[in-house]
C-alpha positions, 0 to 999 in steps of 0.5 A: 264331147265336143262342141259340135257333137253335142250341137244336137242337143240345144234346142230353141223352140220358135212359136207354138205351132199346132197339134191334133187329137186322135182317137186311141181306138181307131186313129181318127181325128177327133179336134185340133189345135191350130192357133194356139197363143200358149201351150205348156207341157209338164211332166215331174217323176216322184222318188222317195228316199230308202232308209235302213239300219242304223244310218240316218242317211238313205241308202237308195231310191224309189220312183213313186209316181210319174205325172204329165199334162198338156195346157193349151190355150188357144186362139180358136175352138174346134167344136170337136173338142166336146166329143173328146172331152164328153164322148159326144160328137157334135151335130152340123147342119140341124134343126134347132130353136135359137133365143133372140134377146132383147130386140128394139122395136117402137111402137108406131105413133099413129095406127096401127100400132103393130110391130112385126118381130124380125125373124116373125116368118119362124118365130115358135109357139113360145110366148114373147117377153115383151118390155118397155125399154124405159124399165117400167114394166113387162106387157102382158099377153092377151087374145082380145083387144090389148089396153095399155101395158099389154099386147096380141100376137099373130104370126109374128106381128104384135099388137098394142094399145093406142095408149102406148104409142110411140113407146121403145120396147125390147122383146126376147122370143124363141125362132128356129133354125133349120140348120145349127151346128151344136156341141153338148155336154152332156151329164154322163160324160164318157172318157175319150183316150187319144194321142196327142201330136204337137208340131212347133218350128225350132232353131239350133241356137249354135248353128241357126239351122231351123227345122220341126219339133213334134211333141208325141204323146201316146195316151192321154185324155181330155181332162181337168179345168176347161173354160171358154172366156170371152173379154171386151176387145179381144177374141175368145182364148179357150183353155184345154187341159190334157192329162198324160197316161201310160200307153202300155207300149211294149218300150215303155214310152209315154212320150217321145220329143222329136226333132226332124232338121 
């Protein structure tokens, strides 16, 4: 073979590009892939050796297994993900309770001493925890006159005692939200089959010719160890994990690597 007949075959793979996954079942689209700081893709195919007669040395072999996963990390989360993983769609645009923690107030030094909580307007029913900031105690609620280390609540407005003024406090307390966007996990997670397309710029290291690579797989689930990790100075890196099945195709194909000049 010559060297420009075999230039075909070099591949050097620019960037990490981007992917979606589609439902098997209707070809919708489930989540993407966008801005992926890494993805790894392996498959391996087990043989084993078959040993007859009097000889010591295998005659031949057998394929025992085929194994395939796609490891991506990447840069954004598609909330969408959850459905792939759990069978679960996300929810836009719904009521929902939110949990603000630890906001400072100070109780004012003179009277009143009152502190109105900052979203007070859609604080729920739930009991605030109340603290003094210098960790000397959790105040308790009452309904009548408070004394020191405890206050009242109306409409979002806490009351304290004289004998507290001027003290730091850090208060936890439920409000609602009209409108949340939500992804469950759920404690009966459903399968998700889908195809998974990976299309990521190359460079013919021989002629320098650019073009596209998709990466095709034709069955596989979201699947294995995901995590979400947030680090100090640095955006949160999600991890997703897919695992390769036989599509049952009538040409056998589990995946196809695709190369478009």
């Amino acid at each position: 073979m010559t060297a420009l007949a075999g230039q075909k075959r070099y591949l050097t793979f620019k960037g990490v590009g981007k992917g979606v996954f589609n439902a098997l079942s209707d070809g919708s689209r489930i989540f993407d892939v966008i801005k992926a700081t890494d993805i790894k893709f392996a498959w391996e195919v087990k043989t084993k050796d078959l040993v007859g007669g009097d000889s010591i040395w295998p005659f031949g072999q057998m394929v025992t297994e085929a194994t395939g996963s796609v490891a991506i990390t990447e840069g954004t989360l598609d909330m969408n993900v959850f459905q792939a993983q759990n069978g679960t769609a996300p929810e836009y645009g719904v009521a929902t309770t939110f949990l603000e923690i630890d906001e400072r107030q100070t109780i004012p030094a003179t009277s009143a001493y009152t502190v109105t909580l900052e979203y007070a307007a859609t604080i729920t029913a739930d009991v605030p925890l109340v603290r003094f900031l210098d960790g000397t105690g959790t105040l308790a609620k009452v309904t009548e006159a408070p004394a020191t280390g405890e206050y009242s609540i109306a409409a979002g407005v806490l009351t304290f005692a004289a004998a507290d003024a001027g003290k730091q406090l850090t208060i936890d307390y439920h409000r609602t939200i009209a409108s949340a966007d939500i992804a469950s996990a759920v404690a009966s997670p459903a399968i998700t089959y889908g195809t998974y397309y990976h299309t990521v710029k190359y460079m013919n290291p021989i002629t320098g010719v650019e073009g596209l690579g998709q990466l095709v797989i034709y069955r596989c689930t979201y699947n294995g160890k995901n995590e979400l990790g947030f680090k100090r100075g640095d955006a949160a890196t999600p991890a997703i994990n897919l695992s390769v099945y036989d599509p049952g195709r009538a040409d056998g194909k589990v995946f196809d690597l695709k190369r478009i000049s």
